[in-house]
N, C-alpha and C positions, 0 to 999 in steps of 0.2 A: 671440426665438423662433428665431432664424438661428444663432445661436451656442448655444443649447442642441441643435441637431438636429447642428450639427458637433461638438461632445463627445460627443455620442452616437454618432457613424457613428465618431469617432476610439475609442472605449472598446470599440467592434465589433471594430475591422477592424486597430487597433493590435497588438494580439497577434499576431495574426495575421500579420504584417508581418517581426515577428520571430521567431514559433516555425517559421512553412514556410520560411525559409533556414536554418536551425542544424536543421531537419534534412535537406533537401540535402545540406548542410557533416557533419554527422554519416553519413550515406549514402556520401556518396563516400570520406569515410575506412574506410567499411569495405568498401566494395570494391575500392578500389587499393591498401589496404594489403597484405601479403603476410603472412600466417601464419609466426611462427616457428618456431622448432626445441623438439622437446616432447622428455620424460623417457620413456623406456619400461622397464618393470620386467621382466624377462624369465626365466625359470627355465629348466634345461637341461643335461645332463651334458657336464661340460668334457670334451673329449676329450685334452687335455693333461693337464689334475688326476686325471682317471679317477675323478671324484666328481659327483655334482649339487652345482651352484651358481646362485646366483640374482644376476643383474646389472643394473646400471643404465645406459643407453645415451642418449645424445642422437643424437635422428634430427629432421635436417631436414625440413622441409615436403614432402611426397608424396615422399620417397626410399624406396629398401623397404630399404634397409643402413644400419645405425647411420654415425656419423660419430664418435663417440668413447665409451668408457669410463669412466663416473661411477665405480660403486664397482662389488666384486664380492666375495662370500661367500667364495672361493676362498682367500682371505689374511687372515691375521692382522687388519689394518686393513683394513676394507673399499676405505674411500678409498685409500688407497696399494696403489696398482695396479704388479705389481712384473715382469710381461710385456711380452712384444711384442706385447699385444691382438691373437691369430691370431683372438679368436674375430667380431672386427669381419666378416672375410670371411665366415667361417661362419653367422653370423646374419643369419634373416631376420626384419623387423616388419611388420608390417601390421596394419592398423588391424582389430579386428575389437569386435563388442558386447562390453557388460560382459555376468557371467553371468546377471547380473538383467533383464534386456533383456526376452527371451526366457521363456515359461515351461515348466516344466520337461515341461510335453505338449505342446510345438509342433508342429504339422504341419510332415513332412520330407520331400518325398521321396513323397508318396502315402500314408505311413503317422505313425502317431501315436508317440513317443517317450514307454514309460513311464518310470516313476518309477527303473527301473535303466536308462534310456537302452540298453534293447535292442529297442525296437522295437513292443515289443508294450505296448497300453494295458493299465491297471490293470482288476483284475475291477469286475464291474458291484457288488458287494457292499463293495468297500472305499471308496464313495461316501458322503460325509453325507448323507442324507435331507434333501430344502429342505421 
């Protein structure tokens, strides 16, 4: 009876033994790990090309300025980047929502954001009936 009630309290408490350290061990890796450096896609009229172009930037972890030049619409091969990247200075990232985040009548500011994002909601008649 002695050894049936400790294979019992071990088939309990055994797991347990091992899933609450791995995840501890899981925990701490993700809070002292450091976040790295992500891709940002950016569009924006090159002031040098005198055209809209759309670029790709690596920005480190909470920097608000790129750190380098992935690819850039400006040139024939996007990858073959053939400047002195002025536009690194000129660009700023910041982290903001995708546009789906948000719906397109958010409360802003006091007032409602219609359907042309001028401010004014949509009429009471261009409603579905529930």
């Amino acid at each position: 009876m002695e050894a049936l009630a400790i294979a019992v309290v071990l088939l309990l408490v055994g797991p347990l033994v091992i899933i609450v350290p791995a995840i501890l061990i899981l925990l701490g890796i993700a809070v002292f790990s450091a976040p790295g450096p992500r891709l940002v896609t950016k569009g924006f009229r090159c002031p040098f090309r005198r055209r809209r172009v759309t670029a790709e930037f690596v920005v480190p972890a909470g920097a608000a300025r790129p750190l380098s030049v992935v690819s850039c619409t400006a040139f024939k091969d996007p990858k073959r980047i053939r400047c002195r990247r002025p536009c690194l200075s000129l660009t700023e990232v910041r982290w903001s929502p995708p546009p789906g985040v948000f719906g397109r009548r958010a409360l802003i500011s006091g007032g409602v954001v219609g359907p042309d994002g001028d401010g004014r909601p949509e009429p009471e008649t261009a409603r579905p009936a529930a």
